[in-house]
N, C-alpha and C positions, 0 to 999 in steps of 0.2 A: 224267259219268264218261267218260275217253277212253282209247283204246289208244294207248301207246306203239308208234310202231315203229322202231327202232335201223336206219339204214342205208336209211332210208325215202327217199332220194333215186340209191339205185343202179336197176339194170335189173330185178333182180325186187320190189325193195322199191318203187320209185316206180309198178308197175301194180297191186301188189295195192292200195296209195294209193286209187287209183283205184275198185277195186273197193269197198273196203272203203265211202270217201266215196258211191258206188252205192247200199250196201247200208243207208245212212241210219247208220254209225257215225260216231262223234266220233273223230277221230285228231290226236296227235301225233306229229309228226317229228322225229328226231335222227340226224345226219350229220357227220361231220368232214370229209366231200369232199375226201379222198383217193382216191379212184379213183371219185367223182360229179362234180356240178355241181349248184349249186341250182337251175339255171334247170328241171330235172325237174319239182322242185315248183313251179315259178309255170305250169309247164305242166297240173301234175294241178289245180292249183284251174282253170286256163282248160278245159279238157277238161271238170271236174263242175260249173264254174259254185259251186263252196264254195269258203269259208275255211279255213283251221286254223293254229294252232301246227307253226314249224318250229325247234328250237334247232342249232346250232351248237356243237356238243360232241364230245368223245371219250371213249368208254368208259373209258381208263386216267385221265380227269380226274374223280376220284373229288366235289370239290367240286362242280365245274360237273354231274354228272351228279343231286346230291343236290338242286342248285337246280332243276332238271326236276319231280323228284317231291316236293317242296315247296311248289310254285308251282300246280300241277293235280292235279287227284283223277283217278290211273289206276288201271282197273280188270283190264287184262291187258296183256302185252307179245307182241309178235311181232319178235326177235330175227334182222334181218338181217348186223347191222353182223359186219365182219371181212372177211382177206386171203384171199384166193381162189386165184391164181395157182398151179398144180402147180412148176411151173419154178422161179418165185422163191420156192418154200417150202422147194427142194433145195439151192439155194443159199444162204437166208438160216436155216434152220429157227429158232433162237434169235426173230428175229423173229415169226416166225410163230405160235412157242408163245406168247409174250409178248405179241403181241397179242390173240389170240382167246382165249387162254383164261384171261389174268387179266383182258383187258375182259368176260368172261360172269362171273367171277368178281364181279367188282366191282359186276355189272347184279346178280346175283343176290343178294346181301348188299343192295342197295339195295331191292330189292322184297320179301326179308323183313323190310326194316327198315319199311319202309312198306306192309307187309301188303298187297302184291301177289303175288296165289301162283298166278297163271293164264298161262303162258307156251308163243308154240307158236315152238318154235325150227330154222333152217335149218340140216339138213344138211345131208346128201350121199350120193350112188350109191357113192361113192367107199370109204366106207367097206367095200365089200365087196369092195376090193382084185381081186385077178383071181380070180372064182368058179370055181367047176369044170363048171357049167351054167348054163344058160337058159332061161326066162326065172327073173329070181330075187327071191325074197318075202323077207322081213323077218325070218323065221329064218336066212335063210344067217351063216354064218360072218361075223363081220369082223375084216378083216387086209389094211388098207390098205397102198399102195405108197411113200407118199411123207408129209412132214412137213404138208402141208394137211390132208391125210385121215386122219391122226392127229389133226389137232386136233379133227377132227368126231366121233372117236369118243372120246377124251375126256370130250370137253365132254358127249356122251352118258353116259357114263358119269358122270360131278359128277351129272347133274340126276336120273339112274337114284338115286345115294345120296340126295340131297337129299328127292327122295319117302320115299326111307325112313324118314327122319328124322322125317319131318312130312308123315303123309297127306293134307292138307289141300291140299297143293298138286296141280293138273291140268297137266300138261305133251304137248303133240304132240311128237314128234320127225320132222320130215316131209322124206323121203329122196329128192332130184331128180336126174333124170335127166339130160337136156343140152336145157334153155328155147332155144328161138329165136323169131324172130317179134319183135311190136310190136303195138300200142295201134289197130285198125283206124284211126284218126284221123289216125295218120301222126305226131302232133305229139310223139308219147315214142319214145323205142325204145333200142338198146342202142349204147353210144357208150364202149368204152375205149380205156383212155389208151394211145399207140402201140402198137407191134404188137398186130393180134390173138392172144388166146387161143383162141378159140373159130373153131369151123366158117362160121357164117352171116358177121358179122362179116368175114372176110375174102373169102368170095362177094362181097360188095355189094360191097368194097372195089375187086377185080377188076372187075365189071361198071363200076362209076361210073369207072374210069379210072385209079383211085389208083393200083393194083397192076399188073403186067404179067400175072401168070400166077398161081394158085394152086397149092402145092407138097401133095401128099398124101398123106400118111406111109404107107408101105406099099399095095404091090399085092399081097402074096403073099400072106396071110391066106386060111386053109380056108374062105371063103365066097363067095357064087355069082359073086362079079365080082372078089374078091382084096382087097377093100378094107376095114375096119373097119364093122363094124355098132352103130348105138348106136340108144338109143332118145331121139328127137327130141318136145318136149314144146311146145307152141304156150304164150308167156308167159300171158298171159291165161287157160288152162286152170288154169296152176300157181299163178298169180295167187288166183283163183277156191278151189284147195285150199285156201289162208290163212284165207279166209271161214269154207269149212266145217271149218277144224279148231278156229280159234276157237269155232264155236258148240258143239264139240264139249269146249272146255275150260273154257268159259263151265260148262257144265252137270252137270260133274262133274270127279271127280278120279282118279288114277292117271298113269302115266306110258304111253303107247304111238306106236308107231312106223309108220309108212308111205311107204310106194314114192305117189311122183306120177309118174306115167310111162304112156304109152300102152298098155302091152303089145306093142307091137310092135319090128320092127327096121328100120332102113332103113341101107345104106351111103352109105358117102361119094358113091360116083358114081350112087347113087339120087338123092341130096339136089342135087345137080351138075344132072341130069338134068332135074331138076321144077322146080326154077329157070328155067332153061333153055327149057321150057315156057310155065311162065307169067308170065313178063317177058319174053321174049325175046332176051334179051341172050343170047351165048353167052361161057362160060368157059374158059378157056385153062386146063391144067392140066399137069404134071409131076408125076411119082411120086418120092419121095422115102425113105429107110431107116423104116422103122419106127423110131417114138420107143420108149426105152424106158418098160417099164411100160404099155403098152396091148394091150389085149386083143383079140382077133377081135370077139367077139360081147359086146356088153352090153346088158339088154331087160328091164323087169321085168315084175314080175306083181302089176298094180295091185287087186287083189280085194279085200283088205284096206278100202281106203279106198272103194271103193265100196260096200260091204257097211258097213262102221262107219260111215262119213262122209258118206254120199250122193253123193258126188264120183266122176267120172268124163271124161277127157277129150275133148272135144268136136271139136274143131278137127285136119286131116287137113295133113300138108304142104304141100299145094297153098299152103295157107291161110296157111300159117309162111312159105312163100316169098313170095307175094304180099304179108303185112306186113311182111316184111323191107325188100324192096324200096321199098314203100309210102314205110318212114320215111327209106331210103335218099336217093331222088329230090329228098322232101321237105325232107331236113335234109341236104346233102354234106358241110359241115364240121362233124355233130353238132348240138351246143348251143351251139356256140359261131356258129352261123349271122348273118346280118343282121338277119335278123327277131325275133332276139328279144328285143329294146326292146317287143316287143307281148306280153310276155307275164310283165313285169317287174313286182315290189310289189304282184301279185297278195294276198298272204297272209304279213304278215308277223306276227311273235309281240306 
């Protein structure tokens, strides 16, 4: 019996991969790589020294998805696959809906057709649109900003009924906060497709030479240095909750939710800072308008899943910047590197 995992070759799906193979499970993979590479996965089998199934499918390919769970006996899924981007979900929103929520639709018809009823699926912080406090737990409010974070409360929402329908099914809803970091090993880390979205991502990009300068959305924010506070989560930590929500959906049933997230808050020119430290590189930076839609302070309050899940994050910035950099160094052009003919037909289906 193996787990599915949908989107098993992006940045948090290819480390929990990893964990998971750790943790002595059977896993298979499904990716359309669209905003991956496969070489992730020839990396996670060189990294565990294992094999597995990887398919080459898209959730809206309701055939190809069916040949998946016809071919292997799965016994849960962990649901990474979908569009992420805030920006291009304001822009494209029709896409957005279309993809993530009639490909969960489609997964989810398929795992009741095939009496698959144990699913721990990725949201979002996002979902709690701009709170009115901090730090914030899994009762808050949610009333997202933008057509992404719609879609994660949604698709909450489908699996919230779905249990109703049919107690039988165990579902995690597990809510992250902003993953940075890489695989201590250097050899995976996070590689998207042009411009950065995200904070670290464009650190490295600046240090290794890409960039000139880093732009930094707002300085005027009511916090101690003017800058956006968020709560920064080391991959591997979040990675690591996958495991324990699985054995958490393995062993029962109902639907619940939880914050992955440090409980703490660090600002932009904290994160600038401690970089800065411990590579050594220094980063050029510029201040630039507040984007809209973002908030001062974002930081949750990870109780919940320590207390239910055993889970608790381990790993301090220092640590997120040193594996940043780590994969940085290691990999300059990503996965698309020279080296990696060495780590090819590792693991094919």
């Amino acid at each position: 019996m193996a787990i599915l995992i949908t989107g098993g070759a992006g940045y948090i799906g290819s480390h929990t991969c990893i964990e998971l193979l750790n943790a002595g499970y059977e896993i298979i993979c499904l990716d359309n790589f669209s905003n991956s590479k496969s070489a992730s996965l020839n990396r996670v089998a060189a990294i565990t020294g294992k094999s597995f199934k990887w398919y080459e499918v898209d959730l809206l390919d309701r055939q190809g998805l069916e040949k998946v769970f016809i071919d292997n006996e799965i016994e849960a899924v962990i649901h990474f696959a979908g569009l992420k981007a805030v920006g291009e979900s304001v822009a494209s929103p029709l896409h957005y809906y279309h993809n993530n929520i009639t490909g969960t639709l489609i997964l989810c018809e398929m795992m009741e057709k095939y009496d698959v009823k144990k699913l721990v699926f990725s949201s979002s912080a996002t979902v709690y649109g701009m709170p009115d406090s901090v730090p914030i737990s899994e009762d808050f409010p949610m009333h997202t900003t933008n057509p992404y974070g719609r879609t994660k409360i949604m698709i909450e929402e489908i699996l919230q009924d779905l249990y109703v329908s049919d107690i039988s099914w165990g579902i995690c809803l597990l809510r992250y906060f902003n993953p940075i970091g890489a695989h201590e090993s250097g050899i995976i880390g996070e590689d998207p497709n042009g411009t950065p979205n995200n904070l670290m991502p464009y650190i490295t990009s600046v240090a290794s030479g890409k960039r000139k300068e880093l732009q930094v959305y707002g300085c005027d924010y009511p916090t101690a240095d003017g800058t956006g506070v968020r709560d920064y989560i080391h991959v591997v930590d979040l990675a690591n909750g996958h495991v324990k929500a699985l054995e958490k959906v393995m062993s029962s049933t109902g639907v619940d939710a939880y914050n992955l997230g440090t409980g703490k808050g660090n600002s932009v020119l904290e994160i600038i800072a401690t970089f800065e430290e411990v590579t050594g590189k220094r980063i050029p930076y510029t201040f630039a308008a507040r984007r809209p839609g973002d908030v001062a302070e974002c930081y949750s309050d990870p109780s919940k899943a320590k207390e239910e899940l055993g889970w608790v994050a381990k790993r301090g910035i220092k640590e997120m910047c040193r594996d940043a950099w780590n994969w940085q160094e290691k990999n300059p052009d990503g996965y698309k590197g020279k080296d990696n003919n060495n780590f090819k037909n590792r693991h094919l289906p």
